[in-house]
C-alpha angles and dihedrals in degrees: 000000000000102000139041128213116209118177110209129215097197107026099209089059112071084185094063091086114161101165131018121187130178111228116215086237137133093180126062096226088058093050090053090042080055086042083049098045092041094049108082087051080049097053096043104044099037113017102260128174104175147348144239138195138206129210100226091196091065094050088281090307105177107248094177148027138182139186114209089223087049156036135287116277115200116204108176 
């Protein structure tokens, strides 16, 4: 597993994590399309208002971020 999917209940607190999912993915753009697909189930079961992945390959860096009201922020 390369990358790690949080959902996030309060977006500017990386620590307010309420779902994480593996993606089966080796590219980043693949990991933030399955973020995308898994969102709406993550809003509505657990409260979530954006995600985030790591990069598991950089010490869980995280590589990406998104907002449901906005768009995708990259960080690298």
């Amino acid at each position: 597993m390369r990358y790690q999917i949080e959902f996030l209940r309060r977006p500017a607190d990386e620590d307010s994590v309420c779902l994480t999912r593996a993606p089966e993915a080796y590219e980043l753009r693949i990991a933030e399309f399955q973020a995308q697909a898994w969102s709406a189930q993550a809003q509505a079961e657990h409260g979530a208002r954006a995600w985030q992945i790591r990069d598991m390959r950089k010490k869980g860096r995280i590589v990406s971020v998104e907002l449901f009201d906005g768009d995708v922020r990259r960080v690298h």
